[in-house]
SEDRENMAR-135509 format. One line per 5 residues: number of its first residue (from 1); their letters; for each residue x, y, z of C-alpha. Coordinates in steps of 0.05 Angstrom, whole numbers, plus 5000, padded with zeros to 4 digits. Each point is the difference from the previous one (the first is absolute). Layout:
BEGIN
NUM> a> X:Y:Z | ...
# end
This chain:
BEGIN
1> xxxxx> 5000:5000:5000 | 5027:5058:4984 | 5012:5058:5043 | 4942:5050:4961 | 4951:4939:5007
6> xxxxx> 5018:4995:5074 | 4987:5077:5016 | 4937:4991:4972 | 4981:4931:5044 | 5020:5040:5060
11> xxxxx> 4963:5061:4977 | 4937:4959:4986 | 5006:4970:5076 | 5009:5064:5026 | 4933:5028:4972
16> xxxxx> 4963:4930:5028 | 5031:5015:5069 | 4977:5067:5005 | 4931:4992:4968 | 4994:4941:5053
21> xxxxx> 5017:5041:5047 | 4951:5050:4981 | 4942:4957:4994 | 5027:4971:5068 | 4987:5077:5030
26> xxxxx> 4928:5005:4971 | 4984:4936:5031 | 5030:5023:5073 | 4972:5002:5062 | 4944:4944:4967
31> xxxxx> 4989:4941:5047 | 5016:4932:4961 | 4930:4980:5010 | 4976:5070:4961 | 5053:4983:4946
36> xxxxx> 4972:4934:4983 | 4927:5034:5005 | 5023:5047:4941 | 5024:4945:4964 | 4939:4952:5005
41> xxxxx> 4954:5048:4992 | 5028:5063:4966 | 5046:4963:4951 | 5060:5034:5025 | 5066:4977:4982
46> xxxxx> 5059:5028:5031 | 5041:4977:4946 | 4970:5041:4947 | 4969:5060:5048 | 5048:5046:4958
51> xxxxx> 4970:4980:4933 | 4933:5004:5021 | 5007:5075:5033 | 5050:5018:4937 | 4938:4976:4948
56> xxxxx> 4948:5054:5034 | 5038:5051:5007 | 5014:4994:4926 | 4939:5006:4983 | 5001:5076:5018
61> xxxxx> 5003:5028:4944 | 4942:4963:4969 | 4958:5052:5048 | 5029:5078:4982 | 4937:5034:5030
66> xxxxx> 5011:4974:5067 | 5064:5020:5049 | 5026:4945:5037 | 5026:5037:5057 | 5029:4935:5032
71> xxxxx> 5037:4945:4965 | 5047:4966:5039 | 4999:4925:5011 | 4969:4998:5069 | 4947:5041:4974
76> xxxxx> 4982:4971:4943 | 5009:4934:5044 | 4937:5013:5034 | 4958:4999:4937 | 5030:4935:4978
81> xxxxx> 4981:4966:5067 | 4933:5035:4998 | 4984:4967:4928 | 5035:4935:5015 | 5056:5025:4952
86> xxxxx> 4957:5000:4942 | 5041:5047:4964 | 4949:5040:4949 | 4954:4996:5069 | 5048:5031:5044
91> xxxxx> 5026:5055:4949 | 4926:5014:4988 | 4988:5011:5077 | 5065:5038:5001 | 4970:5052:4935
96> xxxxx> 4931:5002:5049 | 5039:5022:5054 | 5031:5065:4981 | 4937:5014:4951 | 4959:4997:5057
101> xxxxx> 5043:5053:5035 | 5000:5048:4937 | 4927:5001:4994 | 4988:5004:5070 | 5058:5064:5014
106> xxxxx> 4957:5019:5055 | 5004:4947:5034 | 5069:4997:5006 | 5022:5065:5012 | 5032:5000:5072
111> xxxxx> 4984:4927:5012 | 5038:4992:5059 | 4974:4990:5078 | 4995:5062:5014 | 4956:5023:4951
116> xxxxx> 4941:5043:5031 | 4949:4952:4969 | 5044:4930:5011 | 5013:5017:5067 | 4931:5007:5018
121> xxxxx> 4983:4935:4975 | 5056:4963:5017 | 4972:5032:5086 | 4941:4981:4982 | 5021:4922:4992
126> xxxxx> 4995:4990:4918 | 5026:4961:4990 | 5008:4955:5057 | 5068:4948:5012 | 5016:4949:5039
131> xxxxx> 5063:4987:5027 | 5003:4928:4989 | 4982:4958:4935 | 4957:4943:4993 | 5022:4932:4989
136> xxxxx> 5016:5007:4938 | 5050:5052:5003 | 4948:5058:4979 | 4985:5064:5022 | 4934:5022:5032
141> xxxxx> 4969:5059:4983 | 4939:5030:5024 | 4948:5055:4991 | 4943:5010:5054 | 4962:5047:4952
146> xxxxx> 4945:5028:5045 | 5071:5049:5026 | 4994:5031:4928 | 4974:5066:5026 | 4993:5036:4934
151> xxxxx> 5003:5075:5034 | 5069:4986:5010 | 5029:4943:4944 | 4982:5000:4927 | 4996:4929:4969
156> xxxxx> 5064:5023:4959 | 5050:5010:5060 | 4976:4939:5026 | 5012:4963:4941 | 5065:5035:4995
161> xxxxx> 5016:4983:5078 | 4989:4924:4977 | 5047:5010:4933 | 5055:5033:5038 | 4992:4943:5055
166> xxxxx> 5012:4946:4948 | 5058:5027:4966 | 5033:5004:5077 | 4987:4918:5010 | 5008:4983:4936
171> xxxxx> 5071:5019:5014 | 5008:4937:5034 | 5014:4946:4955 | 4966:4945:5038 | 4933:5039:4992
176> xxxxx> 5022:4999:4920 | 4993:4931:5003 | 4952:4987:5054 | 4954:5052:4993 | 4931:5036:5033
181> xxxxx> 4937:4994:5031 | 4946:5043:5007 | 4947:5013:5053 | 4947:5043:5000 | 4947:5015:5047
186> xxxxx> 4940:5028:4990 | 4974:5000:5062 | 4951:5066:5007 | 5020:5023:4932 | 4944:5036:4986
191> xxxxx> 4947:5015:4937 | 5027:5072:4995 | 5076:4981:5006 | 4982:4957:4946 | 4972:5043:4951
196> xxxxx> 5067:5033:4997 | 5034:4945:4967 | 4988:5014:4924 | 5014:4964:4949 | 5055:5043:4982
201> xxxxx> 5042:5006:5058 | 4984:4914:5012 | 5029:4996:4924 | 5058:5047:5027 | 5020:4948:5048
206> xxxxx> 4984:4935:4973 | 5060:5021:4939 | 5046:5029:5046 | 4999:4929:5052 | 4979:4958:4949
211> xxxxx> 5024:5021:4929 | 5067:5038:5023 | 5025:4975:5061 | 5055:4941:5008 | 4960:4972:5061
216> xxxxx> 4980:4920:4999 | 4942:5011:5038 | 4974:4933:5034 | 4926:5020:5011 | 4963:5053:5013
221> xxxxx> 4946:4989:5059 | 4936:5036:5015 | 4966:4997:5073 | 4941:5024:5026 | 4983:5035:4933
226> xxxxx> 4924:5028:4993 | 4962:4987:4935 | 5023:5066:4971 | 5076:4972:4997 | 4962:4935:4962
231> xxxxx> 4979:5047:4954 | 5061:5041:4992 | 5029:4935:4976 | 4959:4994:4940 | 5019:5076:4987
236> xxxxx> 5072:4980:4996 | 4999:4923:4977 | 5007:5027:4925 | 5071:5023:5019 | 5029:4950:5034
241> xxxxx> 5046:4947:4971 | 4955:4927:5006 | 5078:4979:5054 | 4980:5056:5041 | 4923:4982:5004
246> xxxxx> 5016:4931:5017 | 5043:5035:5061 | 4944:5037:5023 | 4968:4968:5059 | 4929:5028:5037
251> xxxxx> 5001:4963:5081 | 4953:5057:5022 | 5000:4980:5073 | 5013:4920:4991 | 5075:5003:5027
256> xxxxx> 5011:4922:4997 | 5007:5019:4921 | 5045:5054:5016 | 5041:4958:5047 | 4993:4935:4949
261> xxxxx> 5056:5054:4955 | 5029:5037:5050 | 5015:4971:5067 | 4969:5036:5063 | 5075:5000:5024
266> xxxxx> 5026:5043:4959 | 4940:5053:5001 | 4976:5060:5054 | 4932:4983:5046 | 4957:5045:4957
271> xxxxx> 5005:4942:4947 | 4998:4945:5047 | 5073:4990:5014 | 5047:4991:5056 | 5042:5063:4995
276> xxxxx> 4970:5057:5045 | 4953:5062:4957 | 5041:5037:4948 | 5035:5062:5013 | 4982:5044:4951
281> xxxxx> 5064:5042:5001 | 5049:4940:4991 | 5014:5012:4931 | 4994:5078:4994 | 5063:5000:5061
286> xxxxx> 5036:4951:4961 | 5001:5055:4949 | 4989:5060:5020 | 5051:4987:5068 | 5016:5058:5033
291> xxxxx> 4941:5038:4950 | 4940:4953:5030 | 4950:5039:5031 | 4929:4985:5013 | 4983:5078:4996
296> xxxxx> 4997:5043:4943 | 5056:5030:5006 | 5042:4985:4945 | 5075:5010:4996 | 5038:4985:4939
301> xxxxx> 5070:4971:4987 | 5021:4950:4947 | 4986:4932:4992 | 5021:4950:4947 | 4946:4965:4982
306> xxxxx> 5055:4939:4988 | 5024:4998:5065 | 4971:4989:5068 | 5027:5053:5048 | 5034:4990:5064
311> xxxxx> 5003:5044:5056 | 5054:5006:5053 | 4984:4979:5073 | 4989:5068:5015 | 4948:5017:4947
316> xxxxx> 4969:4924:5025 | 4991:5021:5065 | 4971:5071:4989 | 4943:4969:4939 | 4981:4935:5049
321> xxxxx> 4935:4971:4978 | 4944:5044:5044 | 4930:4976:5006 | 4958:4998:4918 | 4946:5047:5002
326> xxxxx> 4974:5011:4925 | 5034:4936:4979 | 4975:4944:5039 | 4958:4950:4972 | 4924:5010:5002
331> xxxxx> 4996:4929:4998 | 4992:4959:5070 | 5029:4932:5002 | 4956:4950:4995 | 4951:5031:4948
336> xxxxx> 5008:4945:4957 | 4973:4936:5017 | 5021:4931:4996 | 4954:4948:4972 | 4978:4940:5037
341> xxxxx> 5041:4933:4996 | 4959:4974:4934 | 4968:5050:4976 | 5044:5010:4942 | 5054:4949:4984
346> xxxxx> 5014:5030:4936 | 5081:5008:4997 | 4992:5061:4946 | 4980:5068:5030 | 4934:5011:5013
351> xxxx> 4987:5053:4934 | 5051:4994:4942 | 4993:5053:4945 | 5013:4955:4950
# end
């Protein structure tokens, strides 16, 4: 062998090494159990994780009218895992993305924490986190939607507190791969409240979480919900995707269906579970820290919608949880009921849109 044909050997193992070692830093910090998840069920393959990223983001250019703001291989990770690397899927979901930004400007002007109208919806619980994920690795969200006082949040900042939520945990690349669930409560969510959801602003959400989002979200539940929310169903069964109907579930107040998907362990007393009420400001002093405040009076300073911030001892021990007053749950634990031993044996949940 001669010595050209020898530089290039060792130049050849040189780019293997460091593309392995790349694809060995996207996968960091993932549990071995999470790895083989993503390979069983997302068709990931570390071996050709560089290919895969390398053959969206070529696909750029193929979209001029949109500007892909973001297009580094962790980010355009996400989408892959969030399609199951389908490659046209995930570039698609990558083009919805930052379209759904430019037609929306609005929306994402300032979007960080300490917006005016994020912050006051972020207070007032929406959305809802839980520490701790279920057994299967995903994160709980939730939304007790009788707290929408509409005086003081518009359905927009709302939706935007839940958007700038999600792009925090998505971060986290075992939420990438294991994904989300969704509560919501309806609990003494009236006629009136209602009436404010139009068609509009519900088609405003539904392509933002469903459409333009790189969220795998495991199911979507409804509780306590009125006939009204029945009917807003039908309003906005037209846009939703028939995977997303079939992860639409309605328990109303049967929790043995609820717990029958997600275990009582892993959920608040409001729902049934063993954990005590939820606080309402948990998530809002993860990100807000020092900022929290269940007041109106607003301070501003910058927050990177990226990164979770953390607050020195000091700053800990002057913004100490005190007691929720607009922000606690109107619902009391133990509204919903369990049904009798027998009385439904059925293993699916007790109403699936589907």
């Amino acid at each position: 062998m001669g010595p050209v044909s020898l530089l290039s050997k060792y130049q050849k193992l040189s780019t293997w090494k460091g593309d392995l070692a790349k694809m060995t830093h996207l996968q960091a910090g993932l549990s071995p159990e999470t790895i083989e998840k993503a390979r069983l069920e997302l068709n990931e393959n570390p071996d050709v994780l560089h290919q895969d990223i390398q053959q969206v983001r070529d696909m750029i250019i193929t979209r001029p009218d949109i500007g892909f703001l973001r297009t580094d291989d962790a980010f355009i990770l996400r989408f892959l895992r969030a399609r199951k690397f389908h490659q046209a899927d995930a570039f698609r979901l990558l083009a919805q993305y930052f379209q759904y930004r430019q037609l929306n400007l609005d929306m994402f002007k300032n979007f960080k924490a300490d917006d005016p109208g994020i912050k006051r919806a972020l207070i007032d619980g929406f959305p809802g986190v839980l520490e701790n994920r279920d057994h299967y690795g995903r994160k709980i969200l939730l939304l007790f939607a009788a707290n929408w006082d509409q005086s003081r949040n518009s359905f927009t900042d709302i939706l935007r507190a839940i958007l700038l939520s999600l792009e925090v945990l998505i971060e986290d690349p075992e939420l990438q791969i294991n994904g989300f669930i969704l509560i919501i409560d309806w609990s003494n969510f009236s006629f009136k409240q209602a009436s404010k959801l139009t068609p509009s602003i519900l088609k405003l959400a539904i392509e933002g979480l469903q459409d333009s989002f790189p969220a795998r979200f495991g199911g979507v539940h409804f509780v306590n919900q009125p006939w009204y929310i029945h009917a807003l169903y039908t309003l906005i069964k037209p846009f939703l995707k028939d995977k997303t109907r079939k992860r639409i579930f309605l328990h109303g107040n049967n929790l043995n269906s609820l717990h029958q998907l997600i275990h009582p362990e892993f959920l608040p007393s409001e729902f049934g579970g063993t954990l005590p009420p939820y606080d309402m400001g948990t998530w809002a002093r993860t990100l807000l820290g020092p900022d929290y405040s269940d007041e109106n009076d607003y301070t501003h300073t910058s927050y990177n919608a990226m990164h979770v911030k953390h607050t020195s001892s000091n700053l800990e021990r002057e913004c100490s949880p005190k007691p929720m007053k607009r922000s606690q749950s109107v619902v009391e634990a133990g509204t919903l009921k369990h049904e009798e031993k027998g009385e439904n044996e059925n293993t699916q949940p007790l109403l699936a849109l589907d």
